[in-house]
Steps between C-alpha positions, in 0.01 A plus 500: 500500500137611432419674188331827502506585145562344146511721125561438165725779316401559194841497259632821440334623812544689799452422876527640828422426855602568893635155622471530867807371715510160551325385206641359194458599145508224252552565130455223262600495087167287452613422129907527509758711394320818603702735671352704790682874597419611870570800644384527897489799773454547906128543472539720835763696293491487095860720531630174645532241164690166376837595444706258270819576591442408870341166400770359305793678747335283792387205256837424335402466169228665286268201418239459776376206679404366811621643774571854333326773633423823342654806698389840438704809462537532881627128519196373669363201358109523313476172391667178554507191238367159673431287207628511145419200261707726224854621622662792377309834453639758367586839676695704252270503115269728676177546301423590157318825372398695202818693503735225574316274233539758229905511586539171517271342235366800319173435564332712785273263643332552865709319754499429845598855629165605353328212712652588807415881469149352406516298858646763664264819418268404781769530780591894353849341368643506169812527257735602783403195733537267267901314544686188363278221562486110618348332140409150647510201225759666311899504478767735371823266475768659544841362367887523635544813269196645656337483179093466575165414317162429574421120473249309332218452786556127651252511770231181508138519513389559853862630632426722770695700782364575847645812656371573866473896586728627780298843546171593344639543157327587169558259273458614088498259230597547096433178317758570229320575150864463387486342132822635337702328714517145626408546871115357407585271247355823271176368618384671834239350662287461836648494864289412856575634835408378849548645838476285786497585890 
């Protein structure tokens, strides 16, 4: 693979861009335990967008990793996992936001729904377009009584995950500001992405 294109994500920041098909998206938690939501769309077709339900129906289970492949809501694949030095990324937290922050903890901090309609303004989409999302370098463990929390973030410095696009897709980035919970370590911090062709 050649690379094309290499960014740093601030923390707490949004990101967007059209990955064409064919080339491969890498992600990387440059300083550990920083958990990464992701939402992505048919960039021929924004109406067509990751659908969780028919990612973990065809995965299995509903911790990603290689070999997984994100299916939209028409159950045609959008991305496909070919490397993952992590294991396990979560499908069913979804992402944080003021609202849900205040509920939960309170406290109505900014969250990752108001980074993703941030990223997604540009493309004329919004509140409605925004669904349950893949939030790589974090886990939701689940237990036999189907009791479920998020986890303290585990990934390692330099973790990544390479997902190669099956269609042009738009890809959109949140790099969780979480810090009421434990998905960052309370400590949110930088991310870099990398496509390669």
């Amino acid at each position: 693979m050649r690379e094309i294109h290499r960014e740093t994500i601030a923390a707490r920041a949004p990101w967007s861009r059209i990955i064409a098909q064919g080339h491969t998206l890498r992600i990387i938690d440059s300083h550990g335990q920083q958990a990464v939501d992701f939402l992505c769309y048919n960039a021929g077709d924004f109406s067509e967008r990751y659908h969780a339900p028919n990612t973990i129906k065809k995965a299995g289970h509903i911790l990603l990793t290689t070999g997984d492949v994100l299916y939209s809501d028409r159950a045609r694949p959008l991305f496909t996992i070919t490397a993952d030095t992590f294991g396990g990324h979560d499908t069913i937290g979804g992402c944080c936001s003021a609202p849900s922050n205040g509920m939960l903890y309170g406290v109505p901090n900014p969250g990752c729904r108001e980074n993703f309609l941030s990223a997604l303004e540009p493309y004329g989409l919004g509140w409605r377009d925004i669904v349950p999302n893949v939030n790589w370098f974090m886990t939701v463990p689940v237990g036999a009584a189907g009791d479920a929390a998020i986890a303290l973030g585990s990934s390692r410095p330099g973790d990544h995950v390479d997902i190669k696009a099956q269609m042009d897709v738009l890809a959109v980035i949140s790099n969780c500001p979480q810090m009421l919970n434990p998905c960052n370590n309370f400590n949110p911090t930088a991310i870099e992405v990398a496509v390669f062709e």
